[in-house]
N, C-alpha and C positions, 0 to 999 in steps of 0.2 A: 536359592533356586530362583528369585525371583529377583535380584539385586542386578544380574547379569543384564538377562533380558531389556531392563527397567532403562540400565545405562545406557542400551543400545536403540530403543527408542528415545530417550531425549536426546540422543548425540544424531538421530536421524531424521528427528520428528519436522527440524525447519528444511532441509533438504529432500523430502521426498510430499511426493502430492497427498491430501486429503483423502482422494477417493484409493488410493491406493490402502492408507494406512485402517480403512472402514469397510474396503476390501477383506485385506488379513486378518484383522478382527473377529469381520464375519465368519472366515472357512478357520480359522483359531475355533470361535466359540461352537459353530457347529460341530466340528471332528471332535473335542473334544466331549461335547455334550451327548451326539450320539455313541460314541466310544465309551463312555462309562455306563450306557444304559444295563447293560446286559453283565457286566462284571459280579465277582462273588468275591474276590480278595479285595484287600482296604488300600494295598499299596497302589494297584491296576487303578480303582476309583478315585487316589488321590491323584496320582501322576493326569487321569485324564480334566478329573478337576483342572490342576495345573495351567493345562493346556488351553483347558476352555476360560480360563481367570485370566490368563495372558491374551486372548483373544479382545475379553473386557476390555484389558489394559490399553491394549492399543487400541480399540476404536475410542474410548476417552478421553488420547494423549489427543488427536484430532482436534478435539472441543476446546480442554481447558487442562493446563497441567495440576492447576488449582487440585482439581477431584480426582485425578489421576491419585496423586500422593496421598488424601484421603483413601479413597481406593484401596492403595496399596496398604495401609497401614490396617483397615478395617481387614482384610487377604487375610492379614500377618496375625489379627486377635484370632479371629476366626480357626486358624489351621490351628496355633498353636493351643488353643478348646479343644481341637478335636482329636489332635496326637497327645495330649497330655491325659483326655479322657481314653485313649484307645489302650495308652501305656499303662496306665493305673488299673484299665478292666482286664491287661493281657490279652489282648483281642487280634484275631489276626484274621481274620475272615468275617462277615457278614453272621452268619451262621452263630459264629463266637457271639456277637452283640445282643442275639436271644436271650441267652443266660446269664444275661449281666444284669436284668430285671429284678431276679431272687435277691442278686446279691449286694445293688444298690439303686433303688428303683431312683435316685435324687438323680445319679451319675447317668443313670440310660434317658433322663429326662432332659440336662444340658447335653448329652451328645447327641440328640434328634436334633435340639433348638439351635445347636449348632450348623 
């Protein structure tokens, strides 16, 4: 999901201007950020996550491609903690992640801190 995108900003990032790519960034990380505010399924919250993490990307690639791939790699621990936690509690809504408490208070603790 993320491999695409990635390609397409370093294949763009010396051809297109700074304020441009700190621009798209910006309306990236807000739409997605206000887009997940109000959600209740995990898929809606992840896809807007997504949106708002590619928004990061790109204002980063701007800087320094150094942290960019940092970045991306740090994205990549992260989601996969949090769909590996979502899989093993069967969780599919918000709601769901209440009564994962009972059943393994260790796992509802790494998928917060995630």
């Amino acid at each position: 999901q993320k491999i695409a995108p990635m390609s397409l900003i370093f294949l763009t990032m010396n051809n297109l201007s700074t304020s441009i790519f700190l621009l798209m960034g910006l309306l990236s990380s807000l739409v997605g950020g206000w887009g997940g505010l109000n959600q209740t399924q995990t898929r809606k919250i992840m896809a807007y996550s997504s949106i708002a993490h590619l928004g990061w990307m790109a204002t980063i690639s701007s800087i320094m491609t150094n942290i960019l791939i940092m970045n991306l790699l740090i994205y990549l621990i992260m989601t996969t903690s949090v769909f590996l936690s979502l899989i093993i509690s069967k969780s599919k809504t918000i709601q769901d992640t209440t009564s994962t408490w009972t059943l393994s208070p260790t796992l509802t603790i790494i998928m917060m801190l995630s």
